[in-house]
N, C-alpha and C positions, 0 to 999 in steps of 0.2 A: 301412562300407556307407552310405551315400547315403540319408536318410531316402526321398529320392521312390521308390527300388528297392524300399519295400515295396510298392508295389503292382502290383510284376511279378512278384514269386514268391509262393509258403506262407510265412508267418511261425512258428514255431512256438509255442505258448504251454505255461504249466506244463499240469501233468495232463495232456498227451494234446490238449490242443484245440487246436483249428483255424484260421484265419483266411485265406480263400482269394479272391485279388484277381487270376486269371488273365484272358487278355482275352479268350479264347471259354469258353464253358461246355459242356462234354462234353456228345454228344447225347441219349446216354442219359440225363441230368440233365432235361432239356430235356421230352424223353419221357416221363418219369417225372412231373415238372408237370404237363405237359397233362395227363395221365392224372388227376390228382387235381381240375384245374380243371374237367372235363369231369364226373366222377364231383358235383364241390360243386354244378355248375351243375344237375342233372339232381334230385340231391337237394331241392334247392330249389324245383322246378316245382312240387307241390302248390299252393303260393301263386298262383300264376296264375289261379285263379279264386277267389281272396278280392276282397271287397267294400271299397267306402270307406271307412275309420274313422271318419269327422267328429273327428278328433284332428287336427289341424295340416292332414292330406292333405287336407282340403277347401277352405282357404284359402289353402297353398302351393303347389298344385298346381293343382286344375282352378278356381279363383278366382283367379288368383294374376295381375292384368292385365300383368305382365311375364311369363307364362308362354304364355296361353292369344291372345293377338296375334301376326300373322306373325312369322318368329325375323329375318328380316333389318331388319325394320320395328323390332323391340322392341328388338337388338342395343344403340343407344347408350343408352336408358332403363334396360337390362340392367345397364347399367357406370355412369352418373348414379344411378339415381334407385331405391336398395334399395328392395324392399318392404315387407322385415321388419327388424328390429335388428340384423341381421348382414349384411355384405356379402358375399354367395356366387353373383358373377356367372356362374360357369359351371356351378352347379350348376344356375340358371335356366335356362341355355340346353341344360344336356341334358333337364332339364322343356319344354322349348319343343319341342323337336325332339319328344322322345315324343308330345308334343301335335298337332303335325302329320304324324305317322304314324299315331297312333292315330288321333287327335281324343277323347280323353275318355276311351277304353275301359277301365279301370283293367287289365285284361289284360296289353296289350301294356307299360304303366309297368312292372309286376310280372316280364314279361321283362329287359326293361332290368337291372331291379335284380341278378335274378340272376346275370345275364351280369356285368356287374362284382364278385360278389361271387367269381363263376368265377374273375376273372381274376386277384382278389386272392390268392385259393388258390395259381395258377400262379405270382403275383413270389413270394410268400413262399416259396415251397420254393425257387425260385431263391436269394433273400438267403440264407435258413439254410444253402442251400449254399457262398455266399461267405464268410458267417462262418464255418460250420465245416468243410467238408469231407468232409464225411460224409454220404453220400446217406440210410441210413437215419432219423439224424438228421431233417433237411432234410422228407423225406417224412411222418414220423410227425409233429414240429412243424407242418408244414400244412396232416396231415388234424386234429390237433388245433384250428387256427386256423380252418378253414373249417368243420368240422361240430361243434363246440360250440352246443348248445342257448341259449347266453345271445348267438350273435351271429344268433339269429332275430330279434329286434326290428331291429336294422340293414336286416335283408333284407327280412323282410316290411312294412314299415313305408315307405311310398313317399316320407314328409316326411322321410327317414333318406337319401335319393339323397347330399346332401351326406359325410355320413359314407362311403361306399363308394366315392363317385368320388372323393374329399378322399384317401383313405384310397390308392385307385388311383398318382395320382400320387404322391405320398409316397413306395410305395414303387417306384414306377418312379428318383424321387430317390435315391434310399438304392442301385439297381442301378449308376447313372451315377456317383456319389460313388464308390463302389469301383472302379470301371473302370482309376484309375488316377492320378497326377497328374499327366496330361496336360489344362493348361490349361484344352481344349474340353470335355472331360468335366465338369470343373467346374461350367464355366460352364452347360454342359446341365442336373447337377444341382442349379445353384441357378435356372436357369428353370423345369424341374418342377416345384423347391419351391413357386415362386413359383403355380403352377397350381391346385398342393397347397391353397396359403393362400385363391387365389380360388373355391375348394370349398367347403373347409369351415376353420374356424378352428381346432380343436382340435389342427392337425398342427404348427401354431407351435412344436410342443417339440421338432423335428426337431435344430436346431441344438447343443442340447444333449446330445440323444441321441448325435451325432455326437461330441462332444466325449469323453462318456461312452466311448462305443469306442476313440475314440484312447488314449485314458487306461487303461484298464480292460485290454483285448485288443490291441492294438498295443505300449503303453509309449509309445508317442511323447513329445517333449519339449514343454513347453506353451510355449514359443514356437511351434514348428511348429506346433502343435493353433490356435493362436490363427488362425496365416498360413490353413490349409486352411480354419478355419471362421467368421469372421468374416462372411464376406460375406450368410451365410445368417440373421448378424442383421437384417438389413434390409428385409426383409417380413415377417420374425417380428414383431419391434418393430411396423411398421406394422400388421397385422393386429391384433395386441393390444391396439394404441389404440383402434381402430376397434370392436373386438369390445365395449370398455369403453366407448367412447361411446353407442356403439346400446346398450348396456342399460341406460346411464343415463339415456338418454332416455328409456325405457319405464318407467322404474320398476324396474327387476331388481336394480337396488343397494343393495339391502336386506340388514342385516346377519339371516342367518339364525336365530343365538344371542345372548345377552344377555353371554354374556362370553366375552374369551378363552379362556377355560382350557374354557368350554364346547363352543366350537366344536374344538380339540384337540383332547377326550376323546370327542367324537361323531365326528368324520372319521378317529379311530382305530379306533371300532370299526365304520365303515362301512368302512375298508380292510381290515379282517379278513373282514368281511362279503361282499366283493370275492372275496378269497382262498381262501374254503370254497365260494364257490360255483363256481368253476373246478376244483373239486378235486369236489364234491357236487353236481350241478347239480339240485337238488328245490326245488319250491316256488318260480321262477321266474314274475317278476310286471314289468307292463308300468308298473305304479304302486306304491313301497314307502312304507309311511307310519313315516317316521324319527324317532325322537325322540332329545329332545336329553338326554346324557348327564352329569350333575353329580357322580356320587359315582366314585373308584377304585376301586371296588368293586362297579361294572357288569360283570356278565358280558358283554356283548359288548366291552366295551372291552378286559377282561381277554384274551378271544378275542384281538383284535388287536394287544393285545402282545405276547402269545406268536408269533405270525403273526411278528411284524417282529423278534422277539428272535432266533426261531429262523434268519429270512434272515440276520441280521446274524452270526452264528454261522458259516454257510457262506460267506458272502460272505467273510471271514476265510480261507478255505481254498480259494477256487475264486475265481479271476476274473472266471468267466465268472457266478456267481453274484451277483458284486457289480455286474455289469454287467445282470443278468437284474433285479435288485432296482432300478436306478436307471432301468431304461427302466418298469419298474411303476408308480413311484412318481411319476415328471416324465410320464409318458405321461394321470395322472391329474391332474398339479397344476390343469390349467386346470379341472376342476371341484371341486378336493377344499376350494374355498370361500375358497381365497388372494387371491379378487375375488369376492364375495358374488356366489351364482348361486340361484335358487329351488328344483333340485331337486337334492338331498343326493345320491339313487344312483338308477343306469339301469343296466339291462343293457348300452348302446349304447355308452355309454360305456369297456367293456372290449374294446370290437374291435380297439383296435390296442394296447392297455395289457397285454393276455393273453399277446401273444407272447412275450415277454422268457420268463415263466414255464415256456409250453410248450417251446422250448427248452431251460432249463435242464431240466426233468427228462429230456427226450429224451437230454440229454448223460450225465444221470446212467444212463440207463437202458442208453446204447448200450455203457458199461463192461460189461454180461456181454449176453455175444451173444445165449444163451438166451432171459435175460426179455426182453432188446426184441423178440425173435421170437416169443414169446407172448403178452403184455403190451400191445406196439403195437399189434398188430394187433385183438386183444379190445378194447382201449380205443376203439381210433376206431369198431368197429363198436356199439359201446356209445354213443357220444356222437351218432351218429348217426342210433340208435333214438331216441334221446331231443330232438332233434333233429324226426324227424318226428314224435312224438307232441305236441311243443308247437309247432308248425307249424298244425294247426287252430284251435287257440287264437285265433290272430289272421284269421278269417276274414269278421268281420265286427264293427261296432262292440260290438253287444250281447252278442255270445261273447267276446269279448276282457274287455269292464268286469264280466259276469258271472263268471269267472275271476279276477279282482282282488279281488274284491269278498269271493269264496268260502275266497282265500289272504290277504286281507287285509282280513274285518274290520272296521275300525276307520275303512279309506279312504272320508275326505269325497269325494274327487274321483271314486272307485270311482263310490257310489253318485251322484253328480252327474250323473256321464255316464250312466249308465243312465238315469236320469231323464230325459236329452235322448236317448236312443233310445224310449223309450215316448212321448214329446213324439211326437216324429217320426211314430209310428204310430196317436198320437190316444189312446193309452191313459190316460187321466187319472186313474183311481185308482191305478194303478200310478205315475206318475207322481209322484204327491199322496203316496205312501210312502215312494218313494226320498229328494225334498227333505224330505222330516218327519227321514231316517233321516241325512240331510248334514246338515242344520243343529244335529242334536242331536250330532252330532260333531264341527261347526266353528261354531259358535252366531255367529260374527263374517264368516261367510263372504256379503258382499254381493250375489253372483248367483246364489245360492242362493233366497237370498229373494227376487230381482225373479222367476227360474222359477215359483218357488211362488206371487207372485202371478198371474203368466199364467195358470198351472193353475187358481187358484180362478175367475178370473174368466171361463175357458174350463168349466168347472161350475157358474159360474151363482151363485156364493159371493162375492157381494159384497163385503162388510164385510172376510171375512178374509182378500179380495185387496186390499183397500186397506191393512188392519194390514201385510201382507207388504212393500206396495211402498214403502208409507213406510218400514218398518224399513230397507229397500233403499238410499232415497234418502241416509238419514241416516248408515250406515257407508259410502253412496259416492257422493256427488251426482251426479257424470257418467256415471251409469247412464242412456241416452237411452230403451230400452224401458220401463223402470219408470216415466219422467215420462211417454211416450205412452202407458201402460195405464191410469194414473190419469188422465191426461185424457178416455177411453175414457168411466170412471167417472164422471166429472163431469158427462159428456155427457149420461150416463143418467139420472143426478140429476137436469138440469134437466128 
């Protein structure tokens, strides 16, 4: 048989699974999609009249002078002249466009959002169906993908547009790469890709994932694997450079940990960490404050090698296991700190990293007809209560960092940001608490201090907004508000 003939019939793999590359997809399949896309979209409407966070959404969105300018006018500046460290020219321009339907309304953003998170529900039960063949499968894998309570920051999160349209093409790629190896298909899926990469950066692991399947679920021979997937290095690569230059230009290249072996032992037990909450979704936080792990004999690390002991155990016995594991683990690498990134674990981060998982247990589950018939269907309705009840969470800056603040304790940037929602509202003793409460947990944290001195100086506290804004200047000199407050200061003096 002719390697290209697998993608005109079923291939069969061990155990029972599936790998299905026909050229229409049964209507009923089809049907069944929508049904779920339509059910995620509608799930997700409470968000629609959540508020701005002043987290990102205020400066990549309705500031964002590639965004908020005509889209035909801003089009080549869109594609020249990034505005942030990453190049995600289209994710601008679907920000542009909301901006000239809405004009500002954060409402209609919030539609938007949904509507692609809908339609990602729809490819995904699509793809599960090409890979396995199995509609129940297929269907319980993409109400698990769409109504998991950890891909509500994706959704309700408007500075998250990149992840959900990044996320869209992707897998619109991943439908056209199976289609067949006819030529045009190809090349259609490595233009998606390429769509993909001008979204968002983090889908760069496409090509490997690819590889992964051939290898894993196909058998293919890696020369062929090489021939079908080579080409899809080429904006991966390019994206990656780009992704690594903008953060070095920012500052983001900062080694996280003091040693190897530390960074290992802590990005182990944030994959474990990863892993229980897909499986437990409690305590779910929009900001986690990660510490770094030195001894083998940290319990969460110890979590996380159980976590990866026990994958590698089935991976041993299931292909589709070893394949469910490697799309987890590369789906995460671009943040799991193999290029020094500043924040260790996000919920956001698991929106397309989770699916590998949910299909493997789907597979395991559809072996006795019974429990997927019981099981499935309690499970999605379960992830989906949980789902709307962290849904309010995010509906406004102060209810979201309040929330953080209550499951985590310990968070400087918790309470920082609350300090900038009581700013906002002129609350200054309140305000004067929160930075007392940041800096006695990041004692080094520079804009912590210039806030606090604004605040004293906005109560009339002279001296100990000048102690603030000095301490400010001196852990960061290119603080520009802290040198105008103290000139404020000076002014008064004379």
């Amino acid at each position: 048989m002719k390697l290209d003939r697998l993608y005109q019939q079923p291939t069969s793999l061990p155990s029972g699974e599936t790998a299905v590359a026909n050229e229409h997809i049964p209507r009923h399949v089809v049907f069944a999609a929508l049904l779920v896309g339509l059910f995620t979209f509608a799930l997700f409407a409470p968000t629609w009249s959540h508020r701005m966070l002043y987290w990102d959404d205020d400066e990549n969105v309705l500031q964002n002078p590639l965004v908020v300018q005509p889209v035909v006018a801003g089009l080549r500046q869109i594609f020249t002249a990034p505005f942030s460290t990453d190049y995600y020219p289209l994710t601008y321009i679907s920000l542009a466009l909301d901006h000239f339907v809405w004009r500002g309304h954060f409402f209609g953003y919030h539609v938007t959002q949904t509507l692609l998170h809908g339609a990602n529900a729809f490819l995904v039960v699509l793809l599960v169906w090409r890979w396995t063949g199995t509609i129940g499968v297929a269907l319980l894998a993409g109400a698990w993908f769409a109504w998991h309570p950890v891909q509500v920051e994706t959704v309700a999160w408007i500075a998250e547009r990149k992840n959900v349209l990044g996320t869209f093409f992707f897998l619109l790629a991943w439908l056209a790469y199976l289609r067949g190896g006819n030529p045009r298909w190809r090349l259609a899926s490595v233009g998606l890709f390429v769509l993909a990469v001008l979204s968002h950066a983090l889908v760069i692991v496409m090509p490997v994932l690819l590889i992964a399947y051939e290898l894993c679920l196909r058998r293919t021979s890696v020369p062929e694997v090489v021939r079908r997937t080579w080409l899809f290095f080429v904006p991966a690569a390019l994206a990656a450079l780009m992704r690594v230059f903008g953060h070095s230009e920012s500052g983001q290249l900062v080694a996280s940990f003091h040693s190897f072996g530390e960074g290992v032992l802590t990005m182990t037990k944030v994959v474990g960490e990863y892993l229980s909450s897909l499986v437990w979704p409690v305590g779910l936080s929009n900001h986690y404050t990660e510490r770094g792990v030195t001894s083998l004999t940290d319990t969460g690390f110890l979590i996380g090698v159980a976590w990866i002991v026990a994958w590698m155990i089935a991976a041993g016995r299931s292909r589709w296991a070893l394949f469910a594991g490697v799309w987890f683990v590369v789906a995460l690498a671009p943040v799991l700190q193999v290029v020094p990134h500043p924040t260790l674990r996000a919920d956001r981060y698991l929106y397309v990293a989770a699916l590998g998982s949910f299909v493997l247990v789907a597979l395991l589950l559809e072996k006795n007809r019974r429990l997927i018939a019981v099981v499935g269907p309690v499970s999605a309705i379960c992830l989906a209560a949980l789902t709307l009840a962290r849904i309010p969470d995010w509906r406004d800056a102060k209810t979201l960092w309040s929330d953080c603040v209550r499951k985590n304790p310990r968070s400087a940037v918790g309470y920082y940001s609350l300090a900038g929602c009581a700013v906002m509202e002129k609350g200054w003793p309140a305000a004067e608490q929160f930075l007392r409460r940041t800096i006695e947990l990041k004692p080094e944290f520079a804009e912590a201090h210039e806030r606090l001195g604004g605040v004293y100086l906005m109560e009339g506290k002279k001296p100990e907004a000048r102690e603030e804004l000095e301490r400010a200047l001196v852990l960061n000199p290119q603080l520009s508000e802290a040198r105008h407050n103290l000139m404020i200061l000076e002014q008064h003096r004379e």
